[in-house]
C-alpha positions as CSV (number, residue, x, y, z in Angstrom):
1,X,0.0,0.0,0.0
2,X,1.3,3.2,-1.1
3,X,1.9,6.4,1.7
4,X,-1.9,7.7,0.6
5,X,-3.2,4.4,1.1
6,X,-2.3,5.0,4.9
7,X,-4.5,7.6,5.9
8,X,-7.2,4.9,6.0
9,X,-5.4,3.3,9.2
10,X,-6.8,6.6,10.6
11,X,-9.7,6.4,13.0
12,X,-11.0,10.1,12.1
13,X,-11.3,9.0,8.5
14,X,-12.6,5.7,9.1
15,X,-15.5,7.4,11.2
16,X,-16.3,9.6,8.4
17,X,-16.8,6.6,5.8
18,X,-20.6,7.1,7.2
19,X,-21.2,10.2,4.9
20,X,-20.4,8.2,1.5
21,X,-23.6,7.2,-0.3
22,X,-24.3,3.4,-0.4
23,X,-23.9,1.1,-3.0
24,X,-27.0,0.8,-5.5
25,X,-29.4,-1.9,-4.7
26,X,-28.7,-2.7,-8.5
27,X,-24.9,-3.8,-7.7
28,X,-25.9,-6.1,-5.3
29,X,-28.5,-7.4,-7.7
30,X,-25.3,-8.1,-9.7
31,X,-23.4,-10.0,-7.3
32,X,-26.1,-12.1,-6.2
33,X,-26.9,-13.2,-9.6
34,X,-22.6,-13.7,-9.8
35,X,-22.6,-15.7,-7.1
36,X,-22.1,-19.8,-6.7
37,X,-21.8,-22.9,-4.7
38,X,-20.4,-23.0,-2.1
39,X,-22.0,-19.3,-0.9
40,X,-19.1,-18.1,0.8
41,X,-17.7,-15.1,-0.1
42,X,-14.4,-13.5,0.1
43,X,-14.5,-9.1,0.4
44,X,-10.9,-8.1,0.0
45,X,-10.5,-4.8,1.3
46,X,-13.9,-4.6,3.0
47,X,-13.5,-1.4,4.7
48,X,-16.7,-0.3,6.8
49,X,-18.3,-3.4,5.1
50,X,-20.6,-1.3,2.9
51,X,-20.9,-4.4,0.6
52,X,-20.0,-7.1,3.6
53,X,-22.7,-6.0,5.5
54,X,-25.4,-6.0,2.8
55,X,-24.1,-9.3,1.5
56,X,-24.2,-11.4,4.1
57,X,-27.9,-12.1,4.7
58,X,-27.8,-13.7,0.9
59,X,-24.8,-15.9,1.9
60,X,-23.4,-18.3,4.3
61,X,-20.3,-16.9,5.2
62,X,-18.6,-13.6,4.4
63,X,-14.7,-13.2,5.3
64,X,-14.0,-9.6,5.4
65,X,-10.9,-8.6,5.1
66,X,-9.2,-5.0,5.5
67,X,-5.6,-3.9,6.3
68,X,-7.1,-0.9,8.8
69,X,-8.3,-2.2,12.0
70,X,-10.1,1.4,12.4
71,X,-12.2,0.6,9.2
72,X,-12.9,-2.8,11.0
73,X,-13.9,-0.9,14.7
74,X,-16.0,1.4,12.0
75,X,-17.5,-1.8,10.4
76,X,-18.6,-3.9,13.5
77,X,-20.5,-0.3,15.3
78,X,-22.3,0.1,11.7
79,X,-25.6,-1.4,10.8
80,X,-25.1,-5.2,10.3
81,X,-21.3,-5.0,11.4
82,X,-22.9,-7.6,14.1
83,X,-23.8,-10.1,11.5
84,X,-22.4,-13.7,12.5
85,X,-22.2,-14.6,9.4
86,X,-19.1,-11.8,8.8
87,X,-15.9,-13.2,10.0
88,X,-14.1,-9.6,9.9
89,X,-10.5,-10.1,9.6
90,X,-7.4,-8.0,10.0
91,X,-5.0,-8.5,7.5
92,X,-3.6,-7.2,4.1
93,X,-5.3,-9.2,0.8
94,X,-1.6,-10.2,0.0
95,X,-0.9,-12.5,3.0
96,X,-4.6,-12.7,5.0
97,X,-5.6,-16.0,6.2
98,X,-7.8,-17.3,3.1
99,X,-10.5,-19.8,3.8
100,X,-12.1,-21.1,0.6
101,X,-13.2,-22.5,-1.6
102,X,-15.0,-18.9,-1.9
103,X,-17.9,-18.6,-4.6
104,X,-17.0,-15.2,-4.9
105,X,-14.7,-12.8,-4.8
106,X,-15.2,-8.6,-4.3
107,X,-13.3,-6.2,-4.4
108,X,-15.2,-2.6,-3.9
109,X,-13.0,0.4,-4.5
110,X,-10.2,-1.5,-3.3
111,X,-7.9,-3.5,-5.6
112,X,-6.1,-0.1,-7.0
113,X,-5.1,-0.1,-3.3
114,X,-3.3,-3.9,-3.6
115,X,-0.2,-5.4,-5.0
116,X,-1.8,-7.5,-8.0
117,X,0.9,-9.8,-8.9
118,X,0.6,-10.7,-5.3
119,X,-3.3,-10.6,-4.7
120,X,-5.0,-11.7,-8.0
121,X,-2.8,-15.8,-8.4
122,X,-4.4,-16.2,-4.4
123,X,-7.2,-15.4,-6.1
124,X,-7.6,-17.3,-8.6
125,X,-6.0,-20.6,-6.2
126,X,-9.0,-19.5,-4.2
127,X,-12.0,-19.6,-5.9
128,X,-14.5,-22.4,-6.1
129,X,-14.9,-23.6,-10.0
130,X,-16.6,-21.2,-12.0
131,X,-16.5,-18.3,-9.7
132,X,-15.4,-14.9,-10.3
133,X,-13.9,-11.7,-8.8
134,X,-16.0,-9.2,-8.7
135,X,-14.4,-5.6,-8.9
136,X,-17.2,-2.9,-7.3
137,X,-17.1,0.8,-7.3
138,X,-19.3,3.9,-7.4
139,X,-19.2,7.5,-9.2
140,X,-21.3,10.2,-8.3
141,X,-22.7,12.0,-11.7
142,X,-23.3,16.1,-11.2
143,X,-25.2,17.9,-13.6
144,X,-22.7,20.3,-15.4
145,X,-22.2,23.8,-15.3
146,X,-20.3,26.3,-13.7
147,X,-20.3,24.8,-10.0
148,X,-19.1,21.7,-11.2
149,X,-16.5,23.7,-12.4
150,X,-15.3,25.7,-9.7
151,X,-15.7,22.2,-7.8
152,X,-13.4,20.8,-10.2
153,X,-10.7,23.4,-10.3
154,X,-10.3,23.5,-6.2
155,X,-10.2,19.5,-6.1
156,X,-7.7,19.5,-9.1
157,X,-5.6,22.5,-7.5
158,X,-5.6,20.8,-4.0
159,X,-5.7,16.8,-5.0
160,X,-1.9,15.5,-4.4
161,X,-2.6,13.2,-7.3
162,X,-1.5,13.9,-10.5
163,X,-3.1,11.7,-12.5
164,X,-6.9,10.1,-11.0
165,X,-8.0,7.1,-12.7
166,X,-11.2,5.7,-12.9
167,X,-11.7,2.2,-12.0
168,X,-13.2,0.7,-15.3
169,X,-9.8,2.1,-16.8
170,X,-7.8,0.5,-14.0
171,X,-9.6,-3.1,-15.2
172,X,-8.8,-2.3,-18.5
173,X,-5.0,-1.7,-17.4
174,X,-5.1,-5.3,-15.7
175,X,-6.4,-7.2,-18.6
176,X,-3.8,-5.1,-21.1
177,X,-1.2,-6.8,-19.1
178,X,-3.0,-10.3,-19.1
179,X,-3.9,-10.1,-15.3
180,X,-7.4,-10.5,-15.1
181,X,-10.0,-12.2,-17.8
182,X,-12.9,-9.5,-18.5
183,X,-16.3,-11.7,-18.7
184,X,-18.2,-8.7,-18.4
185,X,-19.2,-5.3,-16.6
186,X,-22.0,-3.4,-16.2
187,X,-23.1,-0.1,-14.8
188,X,-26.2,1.0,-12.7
189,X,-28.7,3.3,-13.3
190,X,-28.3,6.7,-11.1
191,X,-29.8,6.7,-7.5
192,X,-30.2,10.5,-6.8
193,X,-28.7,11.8,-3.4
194,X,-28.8,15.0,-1.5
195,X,-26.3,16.0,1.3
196,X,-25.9,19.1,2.8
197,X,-22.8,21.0,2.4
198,X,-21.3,19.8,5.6
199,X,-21.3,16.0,5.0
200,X,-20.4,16.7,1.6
201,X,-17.2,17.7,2.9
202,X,-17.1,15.2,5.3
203,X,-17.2,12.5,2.6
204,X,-14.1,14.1,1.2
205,X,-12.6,13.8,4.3
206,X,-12.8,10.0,4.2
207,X,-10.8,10.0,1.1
208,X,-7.0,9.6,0.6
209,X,-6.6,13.2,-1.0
210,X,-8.6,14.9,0.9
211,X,-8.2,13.8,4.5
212,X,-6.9,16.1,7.4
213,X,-4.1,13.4,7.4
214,X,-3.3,14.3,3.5
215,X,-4.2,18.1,3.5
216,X,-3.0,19.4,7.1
217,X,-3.6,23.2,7.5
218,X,-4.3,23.1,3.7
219,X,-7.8,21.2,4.8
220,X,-9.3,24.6,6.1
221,X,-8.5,26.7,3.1
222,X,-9.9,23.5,0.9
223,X,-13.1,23.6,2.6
224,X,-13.8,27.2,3.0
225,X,-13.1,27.5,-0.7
226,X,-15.5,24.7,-1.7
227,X,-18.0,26.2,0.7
228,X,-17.7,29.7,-1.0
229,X,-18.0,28.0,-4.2
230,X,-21.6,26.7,-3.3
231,X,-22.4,30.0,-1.8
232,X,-21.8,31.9,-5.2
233,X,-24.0,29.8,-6.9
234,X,-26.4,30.0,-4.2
235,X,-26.6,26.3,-3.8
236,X,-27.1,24.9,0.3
237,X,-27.4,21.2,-1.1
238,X,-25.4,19.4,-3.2
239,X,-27.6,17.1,-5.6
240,X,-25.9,14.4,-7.6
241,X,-27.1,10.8,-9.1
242,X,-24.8,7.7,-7.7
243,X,-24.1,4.8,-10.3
244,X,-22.5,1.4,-9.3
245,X,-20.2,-0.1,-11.5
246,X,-19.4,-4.0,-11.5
247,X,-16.4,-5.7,-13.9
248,X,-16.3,-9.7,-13.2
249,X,-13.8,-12.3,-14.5
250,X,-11.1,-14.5,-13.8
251,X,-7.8,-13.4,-12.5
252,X,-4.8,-14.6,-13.8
């Protein structure tokens, strides 16, 4: 895991995972239907369990695993984080205790985070016959205009990354270099979503780039610059659609 990747062993970020949107009910309409015998699943990188913990009444057994035991503490206080059928485990991907034969595998916004050489062959030695992996994300869609792109310019002129790529690309990357076996993706429809201005900032504190552990002082002048930005345009709410995405295949 890289230095950014850190910030998620922080409990302050971990806390503010609660301000994300949920995944779609149409992604786990995906993985259910992606799912087979034996119905135990493996979520690598689980975080705060937002797919563990709407998995697990479908299956028999979910090992979740996640590198940060503050996500985990974050997971078990959440809604479902008390599901026996979680086993919540505190390792990295590239060396945690696997138990399968697992008829699934997910990974939701996590595997950018992973070493693949290392992660995808345990894998592949793990899954039952015709199972897949699953990789999960979400995007939130704004309307355009010129608040979306003052937004855009602040993140950009603050973000430490140079370069952002989108998970879809990051699969495409993988199968390029004969990693992973694309058997097919699909997007969901948008799911509106409101938040006030206040936990819209808070979900960008959960992230990498823009945590207090990333930004430091910087964090203040980031937020009162995205906060006059609303203000100008005379916006209190920001209003966005959330898609899910879903790539599944075999990993080589």
């Amino acid at each position: 895991m890289n230095e950014l990747g850190r910030v998620f062993d922080d409990e302050g970020v971990a806390a503010l995972y609660r301000y994300r949107p949920p995944y779609p009910r149409g992604v786990f309409e995906i993985l259910e239907r992606l799912i087979v015998d034996p119905r135990v699943v493996l979520d690598a990188g689980a975080g705060t369990g937002a797919l563990a913990r709407v998995l697990a009444p479908t299956v028999e057994r979910i090992d979740a695993v996640d590198a940060s035991a503050a996500m985990l503490a974050e997971a078990r206080a959440l809604p479902g984080g008390n599901e026996p059928r979680i086993q919540w485990i505190h390792a990295r991907a590239e060396d945690a205790p696997l138990s399968g034969p697992y008829g699934l595998i997910t990974a939701g916004a996590s595997l950018h985070w992973m070493e693949w050489r290392t992660v995808l062959p345990r894998f592949r030695a793990a899954l039952a016959p015709d199972a897949r992996v699953a990789v999960v994300d979400m995007e939130s869609v704004y309307a355009p205009g010129p608040l979306r792109d003052a937004q855009l310019e602040i993140i950009q002129r603050y973000s430490p990354l140079e370069d952002h790529v989108e998970t879809a690309d990051m699969v495409r990357r993988l199968v390029e270099r004969g990693l992973f076996a694309l058997q097919g993706q699909q997007r969901t429809e948008p799911v509106a979503f409101e938040q006030s201005i206040d936990d819209v900032l808070r979900r960008l504190h959960s992230t990498s780039t823009f945590s207090r552990v990333t930004l430091g002082d910087k964090l203040d002048e980031f937020d009162a610059e995205m906060r006059a930005a609303y203000a100008s345009h005379g916006v209190d709410k920001a209003r966005f659609g959330v898609v899910g995405y879903v790539a599944w295949g075999e990993p080589k």
